[in-house]
N, C-alpha and C positions, 0 to 999 in steps of 0.2 A: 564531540557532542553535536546532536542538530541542531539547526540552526535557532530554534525557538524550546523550551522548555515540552517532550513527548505529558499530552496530557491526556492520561488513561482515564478513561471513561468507563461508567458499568456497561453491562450488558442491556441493550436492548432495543425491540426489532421494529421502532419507527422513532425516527426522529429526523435531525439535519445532520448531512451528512456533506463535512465543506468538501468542496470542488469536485464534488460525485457529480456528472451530467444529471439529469433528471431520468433518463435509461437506464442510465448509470445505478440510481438509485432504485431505480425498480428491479432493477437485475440484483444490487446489495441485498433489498429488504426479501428475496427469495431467499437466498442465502442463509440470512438471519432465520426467517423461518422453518431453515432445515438442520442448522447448526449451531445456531447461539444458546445452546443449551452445553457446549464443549468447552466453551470461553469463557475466561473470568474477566476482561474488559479490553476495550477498545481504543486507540487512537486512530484521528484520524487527519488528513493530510500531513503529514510528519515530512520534516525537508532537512535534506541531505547533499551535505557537498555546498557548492554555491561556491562563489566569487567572493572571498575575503580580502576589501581594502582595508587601506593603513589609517591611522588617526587621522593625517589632512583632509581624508573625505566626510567627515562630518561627525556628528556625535556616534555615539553608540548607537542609538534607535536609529537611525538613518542608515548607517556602517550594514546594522542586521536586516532591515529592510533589504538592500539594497542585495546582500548575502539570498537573503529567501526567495528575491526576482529571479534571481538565478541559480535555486539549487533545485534538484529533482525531487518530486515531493510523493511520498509514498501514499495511497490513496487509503488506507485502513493497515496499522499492525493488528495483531489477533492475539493476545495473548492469553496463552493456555497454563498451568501449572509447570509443566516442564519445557515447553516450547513455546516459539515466538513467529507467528506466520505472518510476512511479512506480501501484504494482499495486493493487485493489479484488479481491480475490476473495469472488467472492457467488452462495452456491445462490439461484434461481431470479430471476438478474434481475430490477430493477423502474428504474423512474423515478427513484429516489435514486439507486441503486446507479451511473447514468451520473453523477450528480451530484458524489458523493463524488471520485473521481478528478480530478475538475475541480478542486473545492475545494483538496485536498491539493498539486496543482502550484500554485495561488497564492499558499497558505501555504509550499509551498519554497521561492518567490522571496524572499518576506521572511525564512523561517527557514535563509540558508543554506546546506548542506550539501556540496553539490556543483557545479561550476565546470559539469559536465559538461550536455547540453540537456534539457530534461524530457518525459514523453511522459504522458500519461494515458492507462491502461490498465485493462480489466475481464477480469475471467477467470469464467465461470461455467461452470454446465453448463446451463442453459437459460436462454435471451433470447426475446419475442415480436420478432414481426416489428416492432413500435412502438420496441421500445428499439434493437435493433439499427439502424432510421434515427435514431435519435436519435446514436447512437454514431458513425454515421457523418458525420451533420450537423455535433457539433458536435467531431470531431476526438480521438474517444474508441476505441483499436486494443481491438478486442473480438474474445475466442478464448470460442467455446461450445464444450466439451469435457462432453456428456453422457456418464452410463457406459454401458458397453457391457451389451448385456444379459445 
């Protein structure tokens, strides 16, 4: 399970969005306004993995904290009727950023959440032509949403 209860949220295309940079978030709210009409709701920073200590290091709250300092925290799941997209939102694409997506569906298989199929996903506003074959090679649905000028 992740580290903290995944809490799904409706659809919809302004509000707070934890630990999205504020790029971050303007790159998201694009997003939203071209596809949150495909989505039945949202989580957002969802954490996964993390450093589980034993009873001597403190309560439970403390124990889970300490789990969530250190687990990798998915920036948005996306969930759809039959599918579960499992989202990176990142200004200016790079080589990790295909990476992380990868990461976070392997950690859902172990931590999990959802019955439903996983999809590894990038949302930026700029990709080089490198990452996007990357994205495509190894099975990574990548939306480049630059702003408009």
């Amino acid at each position: 399970m992740p580290v903290y209860p995944v809490e799904r949220l409706p659809v919809t295309t302004r509000g707070h969005y934890p630990h999205l940079q504020r790029h971050d978030a303007r790159i998201w709210e694009r997003f939203l306004d071209l596809y949150a009409e495909a989505f039945e709701g949202f989580a957002y920073d969802v954490a996964l993995g993390g450093n589980r200590v034993g009873e001597d290091f403190g309560d439970e709250p403390t124990r889970l904290a300490w789990q969530y300092s250190t687990a990798m925290k998915i920036d948005v799941v996306g969930f759809k009727h039959d599918a579960c997209w499992i989202i990176e939102v990142k200004a200016g694409a790079h080589a990790g950023s295909v990476g992380q997506p990868l990461c976070y569906v392997e950690l859902a298989e172990v931590d999990r959440f959802t019955d439903l199929e996983l999809f590894p996903v990038l949302v930026t506003d700029r990709a080089s032509p490198d990452v996007a074959f990357c994205c495509e090679r190894l099975g990574v649905l990548l939306f480049e949403l630059p702003e408009e000028p």
